[in-house]
C-alpha positions in Angstrom: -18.7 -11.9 -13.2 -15.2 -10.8 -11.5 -14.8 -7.5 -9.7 -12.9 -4.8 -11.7 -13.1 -2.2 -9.7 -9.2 -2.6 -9.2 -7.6 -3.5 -12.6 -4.2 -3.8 -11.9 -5.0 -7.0 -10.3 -5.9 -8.2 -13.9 -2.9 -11.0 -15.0 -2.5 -11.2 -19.2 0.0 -13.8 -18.6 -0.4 -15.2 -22.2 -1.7 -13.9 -25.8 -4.7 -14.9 -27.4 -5.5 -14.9 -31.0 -8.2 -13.2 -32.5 -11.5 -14.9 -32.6 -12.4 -15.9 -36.3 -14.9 -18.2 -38.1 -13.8 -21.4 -36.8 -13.5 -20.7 -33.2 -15.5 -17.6 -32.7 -17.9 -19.8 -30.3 -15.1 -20.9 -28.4 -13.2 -18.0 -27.5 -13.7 -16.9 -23.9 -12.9 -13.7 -22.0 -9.6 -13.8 -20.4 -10.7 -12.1 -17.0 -14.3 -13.5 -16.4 -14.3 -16.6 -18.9 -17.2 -15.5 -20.5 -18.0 -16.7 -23.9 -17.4 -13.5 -26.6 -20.4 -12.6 -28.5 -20.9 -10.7 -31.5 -18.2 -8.0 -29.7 -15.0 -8.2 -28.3 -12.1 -5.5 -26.8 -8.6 -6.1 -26.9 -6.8 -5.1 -23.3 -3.1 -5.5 -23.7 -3.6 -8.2 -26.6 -6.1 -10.1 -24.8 -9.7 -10.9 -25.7 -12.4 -9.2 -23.0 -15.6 -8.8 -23.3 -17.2 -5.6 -23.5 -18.3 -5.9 -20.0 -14.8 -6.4 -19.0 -13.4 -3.7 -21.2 -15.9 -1.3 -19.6 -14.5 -2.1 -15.9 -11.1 -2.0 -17.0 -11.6 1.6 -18.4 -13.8 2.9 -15.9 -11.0 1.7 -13.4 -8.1 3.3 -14.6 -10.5 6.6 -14.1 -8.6 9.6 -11.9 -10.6 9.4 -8.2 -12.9 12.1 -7.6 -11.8 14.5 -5.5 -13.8 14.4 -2.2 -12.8 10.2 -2.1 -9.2 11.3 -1.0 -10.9 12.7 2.1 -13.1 8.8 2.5 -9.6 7.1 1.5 -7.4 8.9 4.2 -9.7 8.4 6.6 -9.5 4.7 5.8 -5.6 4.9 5.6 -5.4 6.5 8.9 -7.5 3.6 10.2 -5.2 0.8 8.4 -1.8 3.1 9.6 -2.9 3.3 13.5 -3.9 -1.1 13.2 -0.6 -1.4 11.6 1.4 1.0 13.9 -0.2 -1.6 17.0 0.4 -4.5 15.3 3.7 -3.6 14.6 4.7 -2.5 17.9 2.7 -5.1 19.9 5.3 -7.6 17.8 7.9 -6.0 19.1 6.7 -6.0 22.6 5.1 -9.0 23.5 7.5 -11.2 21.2 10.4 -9.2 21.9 11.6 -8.9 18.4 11.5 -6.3 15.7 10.5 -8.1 12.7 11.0 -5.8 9.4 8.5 -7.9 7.6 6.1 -6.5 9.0 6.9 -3.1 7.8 5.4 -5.1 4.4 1.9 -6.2 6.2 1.7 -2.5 7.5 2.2 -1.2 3.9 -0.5 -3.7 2.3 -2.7 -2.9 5.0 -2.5 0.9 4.2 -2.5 0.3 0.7 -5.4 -1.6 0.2 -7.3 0.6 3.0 -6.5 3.7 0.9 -8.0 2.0 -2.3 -10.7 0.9 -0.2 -11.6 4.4 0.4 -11.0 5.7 -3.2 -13.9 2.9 -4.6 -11.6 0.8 -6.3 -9.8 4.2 -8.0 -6.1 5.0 -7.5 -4.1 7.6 -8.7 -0.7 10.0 -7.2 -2.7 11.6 -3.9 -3.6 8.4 -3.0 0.1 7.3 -3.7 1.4 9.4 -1.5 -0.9 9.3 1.2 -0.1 5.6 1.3 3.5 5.9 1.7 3.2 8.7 4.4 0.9 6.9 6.1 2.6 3.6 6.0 5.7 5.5 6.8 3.9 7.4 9.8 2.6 3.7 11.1 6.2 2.3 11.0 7.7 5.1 12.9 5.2 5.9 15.5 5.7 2.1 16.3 9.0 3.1 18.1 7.0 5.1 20.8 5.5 2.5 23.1 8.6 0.3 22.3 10.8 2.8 23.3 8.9 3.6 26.2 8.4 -0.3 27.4 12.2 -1.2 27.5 12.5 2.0 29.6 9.2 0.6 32.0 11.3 -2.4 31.5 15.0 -0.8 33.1 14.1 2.4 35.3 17.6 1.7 36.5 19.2 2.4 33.0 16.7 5.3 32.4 18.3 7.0 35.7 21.6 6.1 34.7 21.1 8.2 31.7 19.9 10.8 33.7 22.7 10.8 35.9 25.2 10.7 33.2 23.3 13.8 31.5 24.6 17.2 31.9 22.6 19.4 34.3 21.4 22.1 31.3 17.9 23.9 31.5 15.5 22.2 28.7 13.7 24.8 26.7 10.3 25.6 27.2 8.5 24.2 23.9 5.7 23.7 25.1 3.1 20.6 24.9 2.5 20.9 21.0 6.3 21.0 20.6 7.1 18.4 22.7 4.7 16.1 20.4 6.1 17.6 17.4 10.0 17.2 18.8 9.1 13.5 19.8 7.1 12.4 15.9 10.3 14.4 14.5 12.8 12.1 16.2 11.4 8.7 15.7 10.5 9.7 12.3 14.3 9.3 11.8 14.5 6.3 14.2 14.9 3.7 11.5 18.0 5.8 10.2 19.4 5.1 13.4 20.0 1.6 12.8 22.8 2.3 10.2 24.6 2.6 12.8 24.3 -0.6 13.4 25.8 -2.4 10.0 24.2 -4.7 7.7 21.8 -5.7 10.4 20.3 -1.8 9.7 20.7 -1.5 5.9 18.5 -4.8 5.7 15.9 -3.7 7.9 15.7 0.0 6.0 15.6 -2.5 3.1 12.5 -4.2 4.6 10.6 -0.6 5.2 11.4 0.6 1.3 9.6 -2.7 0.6 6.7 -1.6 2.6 6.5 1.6 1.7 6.6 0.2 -2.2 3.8 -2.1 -1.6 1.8 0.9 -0.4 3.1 3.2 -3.5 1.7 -0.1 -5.9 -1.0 -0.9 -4.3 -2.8 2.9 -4.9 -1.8 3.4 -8.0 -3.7 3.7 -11.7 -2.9 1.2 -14.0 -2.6 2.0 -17.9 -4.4 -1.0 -19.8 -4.6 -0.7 -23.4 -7.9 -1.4 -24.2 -8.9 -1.1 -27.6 -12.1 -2.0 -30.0 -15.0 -2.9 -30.2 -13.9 -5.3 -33.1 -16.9 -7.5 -34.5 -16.0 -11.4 -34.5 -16.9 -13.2 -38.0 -20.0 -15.4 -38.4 -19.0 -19.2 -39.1 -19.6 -19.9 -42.6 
């Protein structure tokens, strides 16, 4: 039978009727195609069996606790592949391609569920998006740092053109936390370019959507058992 450890992969594209004397036989379960016995469910007007009923409900079941620590774990695994593959576009191709903001957050997302068995719910919602959002971002380092690798002679004509003022002493830690802080607002930059950055913010929502769908918990009506009527 199908996996439904993730039910809101489940499509109920079309009604069925209700199985009855003349075609109680024939009447299959929408997700699995198996043939309905003597008991059926009904999940958002379609005919399951009770197998299928039983993963559907057991699916839309809030994720234990302790699997948010298992699904962040894999989410931080998905975020750091997508934060390389995202950058390693950029650099090797020599193009920013916003779609890929979408891989990244289907990467995380399905990572996240991944770690949750199957279960979804808000934590793992949120994790998603801030991981997703943390991969995206953090991308902007090494590209940032390659195009300078790439024209030391514009780095020290910034440096030149800088006013001689003493930095503040922040420390390591701060440094690191100055440096997430300002490419965390990196892709707000781009409005400043026109359309051009409104389309690729447009791109990253995306992303960050498929990671917010992706983890969440479906609600399936399912409802029953309901007995089908013996041929007479």
């Amino acid at each position: 039978m199908s996996d439904f450890s993730a039910p809101q992969n489940l499509q109920f594209e079309r009604a069925e009727p209700l199985p009855d004397a003349a075609d109680a036989n024939a009447q299959r379960c929408i997700p699995c195609s198996a043939p309905i016995g003597a008991t059926y469910f009904h999940a958002q007007g379609q005919v399951v069996c009770p197998a299928c009923a039983e993963r559907i409900q057991s699916g839309q079941q809030a994720p234990p606790a302790l699997s948010l620590g298992r699904a962040t774990l894999y989410g931080i695994g998905a975020a750091l592949a997508g934060c390389a593959l995202y950058a390693a576009v950029a650099i090797l191709l020599n193009l920013e391609i916003g779609i890929v903001a979408i891989a990244v957050g289907i990467m995380v997302g399905k990572a996240i569920r991944a770690g949750s068995k199957g279960l979804g719910g808000r934590p793992q919602q949120i994790l998603a998006v801030l991981l997703t959002y943390f991969a995206i971002t953090t991308s902007y380092i090494p590209v940032y740092f390659h195009q300078l690798a790439k024209n030391p002679a514009k780095m020290e004509q910034a440096k030149q053109g800088a006013p001689t003022v003493e930095p503040p002493r922040i420390g390591v830690v701060g440094a690191i936390v100055t440096l997430l802080l300002l490419f965390a607002a990196a892709p707000f930059f781009g409005l400043t370019e026109g359309i051009g950055g409104l389309i690729s913010l447009f791109i990253i929502f995306i992303g960050l959507r498929q990671a917010w769908t992706l983890t969440g918990r479906s609600e399936i009506l399912v409802m029953g058992p309901y007995e089908t009527t013996p041929a007479q």
